[in-house]
C-alpha positions in Angstrom: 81.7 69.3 75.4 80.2 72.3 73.6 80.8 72.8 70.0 80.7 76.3 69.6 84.1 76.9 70.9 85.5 75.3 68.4 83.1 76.7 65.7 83.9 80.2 66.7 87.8 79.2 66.3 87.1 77.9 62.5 85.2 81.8 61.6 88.6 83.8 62.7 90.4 81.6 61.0 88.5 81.9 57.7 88.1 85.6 58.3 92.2 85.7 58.7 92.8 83.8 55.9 90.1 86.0 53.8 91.9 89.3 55.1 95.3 87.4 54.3 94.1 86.7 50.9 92.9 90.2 50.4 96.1 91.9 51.0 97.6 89.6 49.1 96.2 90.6 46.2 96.1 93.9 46.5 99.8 93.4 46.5 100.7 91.4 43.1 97.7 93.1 41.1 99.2 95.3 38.8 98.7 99.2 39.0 98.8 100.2 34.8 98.4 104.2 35.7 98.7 106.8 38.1 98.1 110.4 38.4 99.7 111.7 35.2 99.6 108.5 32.7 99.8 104.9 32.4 102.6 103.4 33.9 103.3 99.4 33.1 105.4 96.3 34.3 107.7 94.5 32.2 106.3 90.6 31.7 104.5 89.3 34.1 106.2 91.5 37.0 103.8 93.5 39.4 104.2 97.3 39.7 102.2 99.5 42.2 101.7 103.1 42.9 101.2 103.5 46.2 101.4 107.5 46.5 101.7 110.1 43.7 102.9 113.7 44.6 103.0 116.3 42.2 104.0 120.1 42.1 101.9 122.6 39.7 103.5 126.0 39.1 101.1 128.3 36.4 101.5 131.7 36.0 98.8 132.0 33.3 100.7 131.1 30.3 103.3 127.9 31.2 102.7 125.2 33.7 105.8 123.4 35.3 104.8 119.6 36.9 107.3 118.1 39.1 106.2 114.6 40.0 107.7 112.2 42.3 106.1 108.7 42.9 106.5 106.2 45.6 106.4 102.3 44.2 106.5 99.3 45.2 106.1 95.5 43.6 108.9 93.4 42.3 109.3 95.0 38.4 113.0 95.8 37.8 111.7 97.5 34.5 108.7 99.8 34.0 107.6 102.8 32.2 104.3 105.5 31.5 103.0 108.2 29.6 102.0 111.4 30.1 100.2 113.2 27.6 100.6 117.1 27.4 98.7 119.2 26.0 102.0 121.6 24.0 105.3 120.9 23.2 107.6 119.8 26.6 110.9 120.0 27.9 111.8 116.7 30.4 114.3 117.5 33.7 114.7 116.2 37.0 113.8 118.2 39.5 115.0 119.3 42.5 114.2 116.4 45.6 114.3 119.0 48.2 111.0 120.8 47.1 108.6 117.9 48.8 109.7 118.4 52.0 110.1 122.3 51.6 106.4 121.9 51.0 105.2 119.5 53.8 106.9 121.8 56.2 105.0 124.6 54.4 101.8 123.2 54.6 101.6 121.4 57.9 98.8 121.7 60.6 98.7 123.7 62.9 98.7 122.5 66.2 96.5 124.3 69.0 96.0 122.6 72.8 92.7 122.8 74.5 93.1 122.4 78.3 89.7 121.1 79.9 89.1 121.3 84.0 86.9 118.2 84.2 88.4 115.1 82.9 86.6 113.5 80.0 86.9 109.8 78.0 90.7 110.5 77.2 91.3 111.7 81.1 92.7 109.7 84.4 90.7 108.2 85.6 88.4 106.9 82.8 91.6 106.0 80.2 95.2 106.3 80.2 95.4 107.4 76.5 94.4 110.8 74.8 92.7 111.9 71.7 92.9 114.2 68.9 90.5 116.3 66.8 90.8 118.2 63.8 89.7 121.5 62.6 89.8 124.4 60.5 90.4 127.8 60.7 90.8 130.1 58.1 93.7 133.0 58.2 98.6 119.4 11.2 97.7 117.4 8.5 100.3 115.6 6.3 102.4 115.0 9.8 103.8 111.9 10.5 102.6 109.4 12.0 104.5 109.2 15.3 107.3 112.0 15.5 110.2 112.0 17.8 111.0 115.3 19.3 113.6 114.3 21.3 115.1 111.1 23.6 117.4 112.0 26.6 118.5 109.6 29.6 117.5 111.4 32.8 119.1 109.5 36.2 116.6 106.8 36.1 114.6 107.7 32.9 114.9 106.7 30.0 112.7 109.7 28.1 111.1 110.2 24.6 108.5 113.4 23.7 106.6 112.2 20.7 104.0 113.4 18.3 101.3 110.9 16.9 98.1 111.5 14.6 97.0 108.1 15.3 96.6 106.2 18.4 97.2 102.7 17.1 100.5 104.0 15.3 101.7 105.5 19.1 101.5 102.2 20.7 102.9 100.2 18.1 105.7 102.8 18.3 106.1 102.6 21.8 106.3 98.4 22.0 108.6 98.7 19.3 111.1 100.8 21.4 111.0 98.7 24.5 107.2 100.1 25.8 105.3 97.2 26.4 101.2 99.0 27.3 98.1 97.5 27.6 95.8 96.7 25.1 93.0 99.5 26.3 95.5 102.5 26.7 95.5 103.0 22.8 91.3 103.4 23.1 92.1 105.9 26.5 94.8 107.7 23.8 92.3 108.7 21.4 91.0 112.1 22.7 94.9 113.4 23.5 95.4 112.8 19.7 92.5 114.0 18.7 93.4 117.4 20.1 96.8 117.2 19.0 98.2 116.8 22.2 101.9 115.0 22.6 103.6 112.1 25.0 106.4 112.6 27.7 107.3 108.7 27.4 109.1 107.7 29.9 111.3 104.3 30.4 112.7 103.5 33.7 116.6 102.3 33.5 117.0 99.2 35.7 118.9 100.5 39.0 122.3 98.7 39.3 122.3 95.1 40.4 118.9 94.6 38.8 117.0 95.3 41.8 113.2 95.8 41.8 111.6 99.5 41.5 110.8 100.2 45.4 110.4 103.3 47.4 110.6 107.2 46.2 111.8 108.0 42.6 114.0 110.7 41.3 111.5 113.5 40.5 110.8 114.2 37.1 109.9 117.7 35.7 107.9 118.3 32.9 107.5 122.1 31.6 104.8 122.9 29.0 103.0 126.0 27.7 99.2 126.3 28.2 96.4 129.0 28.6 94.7 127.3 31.2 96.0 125.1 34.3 95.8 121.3 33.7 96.5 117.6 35.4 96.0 114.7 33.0 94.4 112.6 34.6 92.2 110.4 32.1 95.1 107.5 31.7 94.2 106.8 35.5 91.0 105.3 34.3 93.0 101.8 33.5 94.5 101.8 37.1 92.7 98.1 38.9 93.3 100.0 42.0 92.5 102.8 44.2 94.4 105.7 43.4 95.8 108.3 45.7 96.5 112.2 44.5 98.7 114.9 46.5 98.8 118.3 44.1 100.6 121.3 45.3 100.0 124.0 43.0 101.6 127.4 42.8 99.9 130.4 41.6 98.8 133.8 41.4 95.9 132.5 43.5 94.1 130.2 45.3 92.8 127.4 43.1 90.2 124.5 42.7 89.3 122.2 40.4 86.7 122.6 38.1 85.1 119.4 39.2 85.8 115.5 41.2 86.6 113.7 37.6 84.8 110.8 39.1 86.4 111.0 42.4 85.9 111.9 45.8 85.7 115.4 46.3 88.9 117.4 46.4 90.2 118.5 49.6 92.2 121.5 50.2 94.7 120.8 53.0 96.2 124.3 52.9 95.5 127.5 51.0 97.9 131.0 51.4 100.3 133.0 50.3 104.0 132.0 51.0 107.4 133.4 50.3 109.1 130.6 48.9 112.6 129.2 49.8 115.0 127.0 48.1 113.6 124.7 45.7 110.3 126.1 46.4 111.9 129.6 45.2 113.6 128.3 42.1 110.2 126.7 40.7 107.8 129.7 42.0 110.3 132.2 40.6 111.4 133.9 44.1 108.6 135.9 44.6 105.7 135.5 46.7 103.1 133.1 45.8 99.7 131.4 46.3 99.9 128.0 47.2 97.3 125.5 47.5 97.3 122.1 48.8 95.0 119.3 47.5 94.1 116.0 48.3 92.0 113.5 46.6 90.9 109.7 46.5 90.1 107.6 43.4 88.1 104.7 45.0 87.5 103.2 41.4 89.9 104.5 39.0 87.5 103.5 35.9 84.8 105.9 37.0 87.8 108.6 36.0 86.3 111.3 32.9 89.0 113.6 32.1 91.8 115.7 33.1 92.0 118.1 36.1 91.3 121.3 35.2 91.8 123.9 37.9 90.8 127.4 38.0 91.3 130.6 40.8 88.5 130.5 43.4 86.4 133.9 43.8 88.7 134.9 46.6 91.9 134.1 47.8 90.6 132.9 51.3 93.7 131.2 53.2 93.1 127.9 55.3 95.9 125.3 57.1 94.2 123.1 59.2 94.5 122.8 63.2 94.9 120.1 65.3 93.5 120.5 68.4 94.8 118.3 71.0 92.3 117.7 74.3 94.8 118.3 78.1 93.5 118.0 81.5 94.3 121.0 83.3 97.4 120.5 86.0 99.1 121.9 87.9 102.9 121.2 89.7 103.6 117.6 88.5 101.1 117.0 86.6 98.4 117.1 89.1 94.8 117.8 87.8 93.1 121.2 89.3 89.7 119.0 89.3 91.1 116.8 91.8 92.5 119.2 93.8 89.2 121.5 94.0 87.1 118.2 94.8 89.7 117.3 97.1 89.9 120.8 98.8 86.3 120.9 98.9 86.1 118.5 100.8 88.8 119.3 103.2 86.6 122.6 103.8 83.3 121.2 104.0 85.2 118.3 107.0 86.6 121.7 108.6 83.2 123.8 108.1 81.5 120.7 110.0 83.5 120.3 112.7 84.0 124.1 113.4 80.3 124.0 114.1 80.0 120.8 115.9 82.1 120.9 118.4 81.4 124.3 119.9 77.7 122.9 120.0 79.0 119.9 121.5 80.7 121.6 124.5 77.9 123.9 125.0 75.3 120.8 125.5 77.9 119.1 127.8 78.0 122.4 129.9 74.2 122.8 130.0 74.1 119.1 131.1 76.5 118.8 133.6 75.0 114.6 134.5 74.6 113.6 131.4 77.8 111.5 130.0 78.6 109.5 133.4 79.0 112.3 135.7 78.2 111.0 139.8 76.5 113.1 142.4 77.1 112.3 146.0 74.9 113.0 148.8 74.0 112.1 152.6 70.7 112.0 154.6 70.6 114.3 157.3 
C-alpha cells in the first residue's frame, strides 16, 4: 500500500500542532504596554491587551483622555504608567461614551442591486459578498514627588513627579509596582522634559479572580498647547498592538506621522452634535470628530508619541458598505430569469406563429402529398 497517505496525515498534524503551539504562545506571553504606558503582571502571571480604546477631547489648550482597555490572561493584579506631559487630574469616566461613539461612527450601509447574477448569485453560489468604500460628505525638586493617591473603582492611582528615571522605578516597586527592567531606559526622555506619571495599580476584583474582559474607564485631564497620545512605553509591548482613537475637536485631525506603525486610518471624519456622555466630555456643543485606527505589527519599531494636528480642511468621510443583491421581483424571483425565460417563451411563440401558417399553406398547395388517395376508373 502507498505511503503517501499516510505521509500527508503526519504534515497536518505537525502543521496543527505548530498552529496549536503558536496560539498558545501568543496567549501566556506577556503584554508590558499598551497604547498610553506600560502595563505589568504581578509574578510570573500573564497579562494581555487585546484592544485599547481611547477618547481625545482638545480644544487647543487642555486635552481630556478617557481610556478603556479590554484584557485578558490569568493576572489577578497588574498595573501601568502613563506619562503626561502637565500636571493631571485622574477620574473614571463615563462607560456609556464608547458605545455613544460606535453608533456615531458606524458605516454606512448602501445596496447595489445587479440584473445579471454574478459569483455571489443563484446559481453559481448560495452565499453573498460585501465590499467596502468611501465616500466623503525645576532644579533642587525632589527626587520622586507625590502629587496625589486616590482609589478609583478598580484603580488604585498615584500622579508623581521624578527628576530621575532610576529613582521613579525604584519608587514605583517600592509601593507595590513591580516594571521591567527596560521601562526605566524608555522613561528617560518624559523626565527629561519634565513630564509627570498617572501610575496606576489595579485593586484585585473580589474573590481574587483574574483581570478579564472590559475595564472601568479611566479619565485623565491635562493642560497642553498641542494635542498628544503617549505612545513611546508601547515600544516594550512583545506583541502586536492594536489602537482605536476617537478625538474630539475644533477640526478634523491627523497625526503628524505612523510612529513606526502602519499608517493611520481614518474610519470617520465630521461634525457631530454630541449626546450624553459624548455631550458632557465635548462640552455640548457641536464638534469635529475623528475616528482612527491603527496597527503596531512590532511594537519595538515604536519612536515617540502621537502627535496630532488639524488637516488643511475639514473634509468629512464615514465609510459605506456596499452590499451586492440580485435584482427580484415577487418572492424573491430574479428579473434575469424571468427575461431569459420570457424570451424564450416569445421567440417558441414567434416560431410557431410563422410556422404553422406556412405549413397549412404547403398542405393546401399539395393536396397528395401526406397520404392523400385518388381514385379513378378506365373508361
Amino acid at each position: 500500500m502507498s505511503t503517501k497517505p499516510r505521509t500527508n496525515v503526519r504534515r497536518i498534524w505537525a502543521l496543527l500542532c505548530a498552529l496549536l503551539a503558536l496560539q498558545l504562545g501568543s496567549l501566556i506571553s506577556p503584554a508590558y504596554a499598551c497604547g498610553c504606558g506600560a502595563m505589568v503582571p504581578d509574578g510570573t502571571s500573564r497579562i494581555g491587551v487585546d484592544r485599547e480604546v481611547s477618547v481625545v477631547r482638545w480644544d487647543g489648550r487642555r486635552e481630556e483622555i478617557v481610556m478603556r482597555f479590554t484584557v485578558g490572561g490569568d493576572a489577578r493584579r497588574a498595573a501601568w504608567i502613563m506619562p503626561v506631559p502637565s500636571r493631571a487630574d485622574v477620574s473614571l469616566g463615563d462607560p456609556d461614551l464608547f458605545p455613544e461613539l460606535d453608533a456615531l461612527t458606524r458605516p454606512e450601509h448602501l445596496t447595489d442591486t445587479h440584473f445579471w447574477p454574478g459569483a455571489g448569485d443563484w446559481p453559481f453560489s448560495s452565499g453573498g459578498r460585501d465590499s467596502v468604500g468611501a465616500a466623503l460628505p525645576g532644579a533642587g525638586a525632589p527626587r520622586v514627588g507625590v502629587i496625589g493617591r486616590e482609589r478609583l473603582g478598580d484603580f488604585d492611582v498615584a500622579r508623581l513627579t521624578a527628576t530621575d528615571p532610576d529613582a521613579l522605578r525604584t519608587w514605583l516597586e517600592a509601593n507595590g509596582f513591580k516594571l521591567p527592567e527596560r521601562l526605566a531606559t524608555e522613561l528617560g526622555p518624559y523626565v527629561d522634559r519634565a513630564w509627570e506619571y498617572v501610575a496606576v495599580r489595579l485593586v484585585p476584583r473580589e474573590g481574587g479572580a483574574p483581570l478579564r474582559g472590559e475595564l472601568e474607564p479611566l479619565r485623565i485631564r491635562f493642560d497642553s498647547a498641542r494635542l498628544v497620545y503617549p505612545m513611546r512605553l508601547s515600544r516594550l509591548a512583545r506583541t502586536p498592538q492594536s489602537l482605536g482613537l476617537y478625538v474630539l475637536a475644533d477640526h478634523r485631525m491627523e497625526p503628524v506621522s505612523p510612529i513606526g506603525g502602519n499608517i493611520p486610518e481614518v474610519t470617520f471624519a465630521g461634525r457631530v452634535e454630541p449626546e450624553g456622555a459624548t455631550a458632557e466630555l465635548a462640552g455640548d456643543r457641536p464638534v469635529f470628530l475623528t475616528a482612527i485606527e491603527q496597527r503596531f505589527p512590532e511594537p519595538s519599531r515604536i519612536d515617540g508619541d502621537h502627535e496630532l494636528r488639524a488637516t488643511a480642511a475639514d473634509t468629512p468621510y464615514r465609510r459605506i458598505v456596499h452590499h451586492r443583491e440580485l435584482l427580484t421581483v415577487g418572492g424573491g424571483v430574479p428579473v434575469w430569469l424571468l427575461t431569459v425565460g420570457g424570451g424564450a417563451l416569445v421567440a417558441v411563440a414567434v416560431t410557431l406563429a410563422v410556422w404553422v401558417p406556412r405549413r397549412r399553406r404547403r398542405r393546401t398547395a399539395h393536396p397528395g402529398v401526406g397520404g392523400a388517395s385518388q381514385v379513378g376508373g378506365a373508361i
